[in-house]
N, C-alpha and C positions, 0 to 999 in steps of 0.2 A: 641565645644570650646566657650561657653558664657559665662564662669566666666573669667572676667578680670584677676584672678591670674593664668591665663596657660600662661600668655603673660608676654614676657621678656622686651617689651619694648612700649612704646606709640607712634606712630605717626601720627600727623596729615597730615589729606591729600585733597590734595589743587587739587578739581578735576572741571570738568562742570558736571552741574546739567541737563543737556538735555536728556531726553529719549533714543537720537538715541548712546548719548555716556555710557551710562549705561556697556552695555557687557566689554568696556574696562576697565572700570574704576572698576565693580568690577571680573575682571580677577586680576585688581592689586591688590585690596581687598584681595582676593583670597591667592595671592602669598605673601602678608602680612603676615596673620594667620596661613599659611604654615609652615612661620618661624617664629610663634610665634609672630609675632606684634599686637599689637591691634591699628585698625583704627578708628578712633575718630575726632572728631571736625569740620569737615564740615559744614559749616552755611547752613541750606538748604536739608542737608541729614542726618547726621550723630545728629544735633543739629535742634531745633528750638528756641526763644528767639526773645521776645519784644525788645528786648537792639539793641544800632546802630549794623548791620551785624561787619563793620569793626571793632570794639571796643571787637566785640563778636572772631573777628578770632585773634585778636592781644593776647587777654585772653587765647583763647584755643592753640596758637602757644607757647607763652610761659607756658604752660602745659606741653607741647608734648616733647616727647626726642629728637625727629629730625619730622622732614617735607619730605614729600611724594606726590610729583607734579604729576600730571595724564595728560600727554601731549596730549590731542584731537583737531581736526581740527575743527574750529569753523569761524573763516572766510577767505576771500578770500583776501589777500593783495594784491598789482601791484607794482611794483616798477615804477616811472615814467619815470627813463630815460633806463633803460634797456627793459622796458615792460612786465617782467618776474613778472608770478603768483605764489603765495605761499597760502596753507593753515596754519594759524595763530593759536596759541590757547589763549581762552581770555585773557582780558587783567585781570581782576579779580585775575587768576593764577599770572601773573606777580609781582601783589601785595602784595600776600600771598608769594610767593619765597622773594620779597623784605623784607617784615617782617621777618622774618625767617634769613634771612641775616642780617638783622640787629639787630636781637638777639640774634648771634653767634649759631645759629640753624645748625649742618648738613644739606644736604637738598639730598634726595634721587629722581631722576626722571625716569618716565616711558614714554616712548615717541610711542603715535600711528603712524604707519611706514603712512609715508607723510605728518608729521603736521612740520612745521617750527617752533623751540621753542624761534626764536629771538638770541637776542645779547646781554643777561643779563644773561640766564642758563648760558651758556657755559663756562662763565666767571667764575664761582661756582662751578660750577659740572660737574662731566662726567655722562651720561644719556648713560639707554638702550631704544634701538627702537625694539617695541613689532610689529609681523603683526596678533598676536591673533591666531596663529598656534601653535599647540604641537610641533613638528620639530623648529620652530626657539623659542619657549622656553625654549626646551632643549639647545639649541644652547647655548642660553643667561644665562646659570643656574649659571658657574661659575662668570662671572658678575656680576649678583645680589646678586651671597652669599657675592661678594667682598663688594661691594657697600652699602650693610645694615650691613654687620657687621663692615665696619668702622664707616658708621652712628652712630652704635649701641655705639663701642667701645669710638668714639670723645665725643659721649654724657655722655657717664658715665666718662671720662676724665674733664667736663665740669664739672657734678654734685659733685666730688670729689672736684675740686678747690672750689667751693663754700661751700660747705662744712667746708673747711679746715678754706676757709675766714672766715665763720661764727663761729668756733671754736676760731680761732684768736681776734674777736670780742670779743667774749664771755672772753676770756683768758684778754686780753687786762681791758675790764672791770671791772673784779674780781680783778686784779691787782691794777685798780685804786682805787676801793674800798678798798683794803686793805691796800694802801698806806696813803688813804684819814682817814683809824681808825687809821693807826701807828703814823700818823701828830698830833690826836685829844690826843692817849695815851701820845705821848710823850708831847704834850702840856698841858695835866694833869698832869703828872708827875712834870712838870717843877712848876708849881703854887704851888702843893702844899709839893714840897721841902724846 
């Protein structure tokens, strides 16, 4: 599957770039092109570019038909007054999930089983948690088909509206043009009456 036309849909994906998180991230890869996604845009993996990083994901998020978070443990939080430890995933992802939200982006996530993904996913989206096992991927199948094909589906909802805008534009324009020659006839008309 290397030609970009097998893929019914684009999504960036907003993953860490660490070695050790590699296997998860493309397991998610993986489960992407499965079902026809092409993953793309990663600053760092997917992309290279002289241009500022965040300028480059903001570019490639608004490309993508929806956004694809890859939830790995990256550091160790504490809570202060409880004492309690969590594994975090970067803050980086946070950022990219923020953009993505703020550009009326779907946002599809995969969560490595023990990472904490905070208190800004949850508010967006329902997330699956992968342990990287055949057995709880099957588990998790009808899940994901749920979850990308609404992604899929809210995106092409998205690109139609705009669409329609852009037609409207268009429509809009033509009209004043033609109103702006009907003003110029009928004001010829009038002179040389």
């Amino acid at each position: 599957m290397d030609s970009k036309n097998q893929f019914i849909a684009k999504a960036f994906v907003s993953c860490s770039l660490r070695p050790t998180d590699l296997p998860f991230v493309n397991l998610v890869a993986n489960i992407l092109r499965y079902y026809q996604i092409f993953p793309f845009g990663t600053v760092g993996l997917h992309e290279a570019s002289t241009d500022n990083p965040t300028a480059l994901m903001k570019k490639n998020i608004e490309e993508s038909d929806f956004v694809v978070v890859v939830a790995t443990k990256r550091y160790i939080t504490k809570d202060n007054d409880s004492g309690k430890e969590s594994n975090m995933l970067s803050e980086m992802i946070h950022t990219e999930a923020g953009i993505a939200f703020a550009n009326s982006k779907p946002v599809v996530v995969f969560v490595e089983e023990g990472t904490n993904v905070g208190n800004f996913i949850p508010n967006i989206t329902q997330y699956i948690t992968l342990d990287g096992t055949q057995p709880n991927l099957d588990s998790q199948r009808n899940l994901i088909i749920s979850l990308l094909n609404d992604a899929y589906q809210k995106s092409q909802e998205i690109k139609r509206k705009e669409n329609w805008k852009g037609l409207g534009n268009f429509t809009l324009g033509i009209l004043a043009v033609l109103g702006g020659l009907s003003l110029l006839e009928n004001s010829y008309d009038d002179e040389y009456d």
